[in-house]
N, C-alpha and C positions, 0 to 999 in steps of 0.2 A: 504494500500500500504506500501512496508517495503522499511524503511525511506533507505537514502544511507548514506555510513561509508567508513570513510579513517583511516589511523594509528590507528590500533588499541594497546592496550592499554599495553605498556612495560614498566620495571622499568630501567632509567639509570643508570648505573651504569660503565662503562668505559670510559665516554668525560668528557676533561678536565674541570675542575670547579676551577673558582679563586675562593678566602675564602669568598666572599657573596654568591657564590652559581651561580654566572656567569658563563653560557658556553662561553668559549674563542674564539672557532670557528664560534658562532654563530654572524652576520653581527644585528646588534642593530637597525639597517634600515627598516628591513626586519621582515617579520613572521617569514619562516623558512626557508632551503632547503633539496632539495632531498637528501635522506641519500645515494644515488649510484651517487652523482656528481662526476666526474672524480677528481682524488687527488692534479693536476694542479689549478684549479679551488678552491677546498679547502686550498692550500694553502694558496691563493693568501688573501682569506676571514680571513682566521687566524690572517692573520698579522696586515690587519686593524683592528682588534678585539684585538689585543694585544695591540695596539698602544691606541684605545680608554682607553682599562683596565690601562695602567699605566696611562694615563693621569687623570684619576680617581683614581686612587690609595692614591694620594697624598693626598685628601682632604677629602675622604668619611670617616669619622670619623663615620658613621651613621651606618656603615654596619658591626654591631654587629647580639645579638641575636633580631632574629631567625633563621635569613640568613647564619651564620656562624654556626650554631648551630647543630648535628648530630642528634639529636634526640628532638622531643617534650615530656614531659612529658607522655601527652595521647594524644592519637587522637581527635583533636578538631576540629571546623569548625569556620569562622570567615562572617559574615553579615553586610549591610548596618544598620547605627544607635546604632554601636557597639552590635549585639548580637552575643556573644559567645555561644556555646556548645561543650561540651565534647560527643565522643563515650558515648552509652549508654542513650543518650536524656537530660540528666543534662543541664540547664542552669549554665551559669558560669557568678557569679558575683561579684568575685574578680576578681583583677588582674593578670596575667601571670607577670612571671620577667621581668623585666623592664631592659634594659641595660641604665644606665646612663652616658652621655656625659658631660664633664666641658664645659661648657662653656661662656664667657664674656658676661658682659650683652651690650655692643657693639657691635657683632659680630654676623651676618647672616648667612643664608644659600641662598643657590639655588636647583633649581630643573631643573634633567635633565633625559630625557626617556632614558631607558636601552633596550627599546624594544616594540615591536605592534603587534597584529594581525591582519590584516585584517578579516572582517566578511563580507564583502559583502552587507551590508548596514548596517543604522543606529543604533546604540546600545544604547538604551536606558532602557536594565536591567543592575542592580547591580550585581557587583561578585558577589560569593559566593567561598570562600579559604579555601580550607581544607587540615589540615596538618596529614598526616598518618605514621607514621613512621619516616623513614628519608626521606618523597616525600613530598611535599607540590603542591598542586595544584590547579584551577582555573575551575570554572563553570560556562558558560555564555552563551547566545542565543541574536540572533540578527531579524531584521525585514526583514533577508534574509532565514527566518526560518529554520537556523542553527543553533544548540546547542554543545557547544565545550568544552570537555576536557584539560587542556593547564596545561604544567607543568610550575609552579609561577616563577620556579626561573630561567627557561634560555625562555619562551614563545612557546617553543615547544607544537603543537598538538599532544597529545596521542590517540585522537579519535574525531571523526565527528560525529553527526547524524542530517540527513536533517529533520526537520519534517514539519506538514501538513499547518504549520502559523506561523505569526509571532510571536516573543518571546520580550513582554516587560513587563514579570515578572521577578523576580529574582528567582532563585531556592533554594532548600532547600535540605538537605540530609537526610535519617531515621538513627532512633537510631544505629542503627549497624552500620554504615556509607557503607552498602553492597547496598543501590541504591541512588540515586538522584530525586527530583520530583520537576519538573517541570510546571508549566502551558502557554495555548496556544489561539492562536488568535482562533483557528480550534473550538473551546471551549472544548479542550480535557485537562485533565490532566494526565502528561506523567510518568510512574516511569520508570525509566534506569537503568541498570547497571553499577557499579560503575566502574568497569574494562575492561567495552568494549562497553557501550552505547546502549546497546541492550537493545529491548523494554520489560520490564518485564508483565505490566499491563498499560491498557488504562481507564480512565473512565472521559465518556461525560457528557457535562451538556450544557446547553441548550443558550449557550453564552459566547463572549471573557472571557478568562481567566487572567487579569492582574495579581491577589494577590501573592505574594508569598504565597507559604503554610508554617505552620509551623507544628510543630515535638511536639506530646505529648506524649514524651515514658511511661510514669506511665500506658498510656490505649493503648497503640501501634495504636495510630490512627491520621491520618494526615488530618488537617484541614483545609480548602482552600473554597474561597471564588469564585463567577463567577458574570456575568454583568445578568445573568438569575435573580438574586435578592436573591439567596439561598448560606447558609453556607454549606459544605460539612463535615461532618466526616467518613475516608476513612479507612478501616481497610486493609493495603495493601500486607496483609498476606495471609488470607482468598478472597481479591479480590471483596468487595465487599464494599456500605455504608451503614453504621450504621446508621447516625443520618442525616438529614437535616431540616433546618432551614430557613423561611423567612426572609427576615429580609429587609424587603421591600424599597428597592433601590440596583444599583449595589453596590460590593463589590469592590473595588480598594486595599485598604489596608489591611495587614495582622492583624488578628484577633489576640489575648495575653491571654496566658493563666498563671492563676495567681495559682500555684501549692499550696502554705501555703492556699490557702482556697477552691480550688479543684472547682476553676470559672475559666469562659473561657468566654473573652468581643468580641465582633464586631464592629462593625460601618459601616454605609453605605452613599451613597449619598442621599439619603432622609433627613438625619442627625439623625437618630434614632441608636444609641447605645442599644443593647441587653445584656445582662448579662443573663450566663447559667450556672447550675449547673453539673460541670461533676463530680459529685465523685462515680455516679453509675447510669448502665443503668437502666431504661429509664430516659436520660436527660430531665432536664425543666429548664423552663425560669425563674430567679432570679426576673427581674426587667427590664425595657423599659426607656429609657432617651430620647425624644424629645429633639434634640440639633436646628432643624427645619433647618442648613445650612448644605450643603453637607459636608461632610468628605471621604478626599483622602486619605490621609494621613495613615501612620499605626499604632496603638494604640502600647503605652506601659506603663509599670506598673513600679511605683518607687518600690523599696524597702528601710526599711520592711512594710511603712504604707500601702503598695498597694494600689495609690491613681495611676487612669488611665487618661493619658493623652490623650488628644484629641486635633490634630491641625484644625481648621475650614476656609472654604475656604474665607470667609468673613473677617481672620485675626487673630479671637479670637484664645486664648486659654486656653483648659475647663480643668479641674484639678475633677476627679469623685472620691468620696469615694467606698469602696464596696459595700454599700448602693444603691447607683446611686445619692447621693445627690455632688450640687456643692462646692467644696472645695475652690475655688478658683479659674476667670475665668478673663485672660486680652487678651487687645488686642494688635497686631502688625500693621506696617505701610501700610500691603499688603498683598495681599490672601495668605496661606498657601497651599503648594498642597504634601506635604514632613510630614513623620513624625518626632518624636522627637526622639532627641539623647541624648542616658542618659547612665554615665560611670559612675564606684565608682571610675576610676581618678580625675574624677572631682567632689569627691559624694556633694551628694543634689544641682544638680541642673541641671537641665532641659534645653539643646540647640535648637532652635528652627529658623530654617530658613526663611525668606519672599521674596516672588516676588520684597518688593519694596527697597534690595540688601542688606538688614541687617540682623544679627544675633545677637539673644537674647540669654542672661543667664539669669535665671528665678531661686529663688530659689524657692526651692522644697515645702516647708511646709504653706506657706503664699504665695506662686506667686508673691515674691516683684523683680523687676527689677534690676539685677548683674550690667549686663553691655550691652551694644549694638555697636555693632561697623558696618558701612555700607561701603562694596568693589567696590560703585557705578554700580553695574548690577545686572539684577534679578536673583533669586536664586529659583531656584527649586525643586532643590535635596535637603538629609540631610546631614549633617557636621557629621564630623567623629573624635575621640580623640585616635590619637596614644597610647596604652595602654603598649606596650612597649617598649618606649621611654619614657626618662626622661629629662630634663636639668638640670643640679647642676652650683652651681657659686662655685667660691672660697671662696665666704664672706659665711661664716656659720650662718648667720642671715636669710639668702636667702632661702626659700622653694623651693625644685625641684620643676619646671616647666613642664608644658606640653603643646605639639601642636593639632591643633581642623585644620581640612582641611575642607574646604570651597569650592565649583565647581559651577561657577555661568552659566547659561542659553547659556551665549556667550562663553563658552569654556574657561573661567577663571578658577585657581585652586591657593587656597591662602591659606598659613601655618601662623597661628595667637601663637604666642604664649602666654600663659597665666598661669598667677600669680595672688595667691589671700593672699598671706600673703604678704604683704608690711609691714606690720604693721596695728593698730588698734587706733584709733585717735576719740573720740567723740561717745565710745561704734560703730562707724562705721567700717566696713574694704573697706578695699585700692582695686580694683581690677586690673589689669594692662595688659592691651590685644594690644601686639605689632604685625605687622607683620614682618612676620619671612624667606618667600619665596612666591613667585609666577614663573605659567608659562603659556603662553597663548597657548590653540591646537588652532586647524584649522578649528573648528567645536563646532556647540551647545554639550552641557552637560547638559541631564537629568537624567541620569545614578547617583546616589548616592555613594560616593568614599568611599574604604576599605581601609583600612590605617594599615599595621605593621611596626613597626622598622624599619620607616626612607621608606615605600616601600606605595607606594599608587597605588592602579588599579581603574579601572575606563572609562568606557565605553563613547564611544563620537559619535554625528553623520556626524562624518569624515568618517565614516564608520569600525573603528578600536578600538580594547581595548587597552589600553595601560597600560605599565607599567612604574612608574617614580622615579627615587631614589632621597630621599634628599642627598645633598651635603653641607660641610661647607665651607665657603668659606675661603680663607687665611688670615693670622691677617696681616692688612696693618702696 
């Protein structure tokens, strides 16, 4: 059946845009409106849109690059757990520029929604943002089995498509960034077009589709996981699959692929970790880890030692060499169901979320305990590290700082700021994790939050995606 499509998919370029990239007319209330409302009516929305914009004007010190910015570098795409990608399949693991802001080590922020879409129910996928040009934009699907294109910076719909189930995976985009792929409750996995949502290729498997899939440009093949208990490698060129793999339990979490040694890891609810060798067909299996507790969560790989993290529902977590031996393996205070979050802003060291409302810094080579800090509610999702965003003091002693966003189960969303140079006292360092902003929605958060330059989305089951700006607030 061919799904149904609204707005289909144009580039703005004539409404007015204040310097974040705010449509002025647009009502910050609302989703959207109809582009033939009578001109009465737009006015009237204008002015309340002008009135919020200066009143924001004053403080938003945040509302740098990217948001003001004409152009990205290359066309990238930005993921839950900080995974970057560039056009062309590159992972990216450096940093993007970073805009930095002075500011006191007194002084806060807040946070406040610029805007929402309604989905029509629960949202419980992760963005997926992707900056093209000068458009940056937003991919999401809800439990009302709508998948939506949404342009990032004023919440505008470029395009709908209804499909056959519910959506609580996060999407992914191919190397060319020419479609998006999606998975589905229908146990379909969807490729679309990136410029109108049209259905390119379908391919079924024999159960819900949670995982997100990811992107291995070096073999042009997309790899996605299903509840059927099988790894997919999807060659979605040719239209067809290459490779499939047991991997006996469902798949929840997306699979990593470790490119410097041309392995590709899984993990499933069984608790069995697979290690595969892609560096030429016909694929085989490296190595098998009995971890024996389910694993939700989605695997990722440090760099350079490519040592594969695993978060387990039981609490632990497994640190694998490329071997499959254990490197290093602790526990937290409550089940994991979220993967880890790992930035070279914060390099070596591994964020990690718990049910029982705390987050962990772990560092990287030894799994010794940073820091832990608990927002009292359980946490689901994974934490996200603005990457660019910096804080500077005045004192030149002071290391730029950075913010890790937090989304806890009840609809909490909590900006921590963090410092690891205080100084060095007893061969020890100082760690220093303040908070920095909160906001409470109106609705659970499973959804795991994207976080650019001061700009956080983030899906709720309010039944809306939202989008929320940080703000500073005035020096008293």
């Amino acid at each position: 059946m061919e799904p149904n499509k609204v707005n289909e998919f144009s580039s703005i370029e004539s409404e007015t845009l204040d310097p974040c990239g705010l449509k002025l007319q647009r009502p910050l209330s609302r989703t959207s409106y109809e582009r033939n409302d009578d001109q009465a009516d737009w006015s009237k929305r204008l002015k309340v849109d002008l009135d919020k914009y200066y009143a924001l004007e004053s403080v938003d010190l945040f509302c740098g690059y990217p948001w003001n910015s004409a152009l990205m570098p290359k066309s990238c795409s930005f993921s839950r757990c900080n995974k970057v990608m560039q056009e062309g399949g590159h992972v990216v693991h450096g940093n993007w520029q970073a805009q930095s802001v002075e500011v006191s080590r007194t002084r806060t922020g807040y946070l406040q929604e610029l805007w929402k879409v309604h989905m029509e129910s629960c949202v419980d996928a992760s963005p997926l943002v992707v900056f093209k040009g000068s458009d940056i934009y937003l991919f999401i699907g809800s439990h009302s089995h709508k998948f939506l294109c949404i342009n990032a910076k004023s919440g505008f719909t470029q395009w709908e498509t209804r499909l056959q189930g519910r959506v609580e995976g996060s999407a992914a985009i191919i190397g060319d960034f020419s479609q998006v792929v999606v998975g589905c409750y229908d146990g379909n996995i969807y490729f679309l077009e990136f410029l109108n949502g049209n259905i390119c290729w379908t391919f079924h498997t024999s159960g819900e589709v949670k995982c997100q899939p990811i992107v291995d440009a070096h073999r042009g093949l997309i790899w996605c996981g299903s509840h059927d208990h099988n790894l997919y490698a999807l060659d979605h060129i040719n239209k067809c699959c290459l490779y499939m793999l047991p991997c006996g339990g469902s798949i929840f979490g997306s699979p990593a692929v470790d490119e410097a040694r041309s392995a590709l890891y899984v993990a499933s609810t069984s608790g069995r970790v697979t290690a595969i060798s892609i560096k030429e067909l016909p694929f085989c299996t490296l190595w098998l880890h009995e971890l024996v507790v389910p694993v939700f969560g989605s695997l990722s790989i440090s760099s350079p030692n490519g040592y594969v993290i695993c978060c387990l529902v039981d609490g632990h977590v497994v640190a694998l060499d490329s071997s499959g031996s254990i490197v290093w393996k602790r526990r937290t205070g409550g089940p994991i169901f979220a993967g880890a979050c790992l930035s070279s802003a914060l390099p070596s060291r591994v964020l990690i979320c718990s049910r029982n409302g705390s987050v962990y810094s772990f560092e990287m080579e030894k799994g010794e305990l940073l820091w832990e800090v608990n927002v009292g509610d359980p946490i689901t999702a994974s934490a996200y590290i603005d990457e660019n965003l910096q804080l500077v003091s005045n004192d030149p002693s002071i290391s730029a700082e950075r913010l890790v966003c937090v989304c806890t189960s009840s609809g909490g969303i909590f900006l921590f700021q963090i410092n690891s140079d205080e100084g060095i006292r007893n061969h020890q360092r100082k760690y220093v994790v303040r908070e920095f902003a909160r906001l409470k929605l109106e609705g659970d958060v499973f959804s795991s939050p994207v976080m650019i330059g001061g700009r956080i989305f983030v899906g709720c089951r309010d039944d809306y995606l939202h989008c929320i700006a940080l703000l500073l607030k005035p020096e008293t």
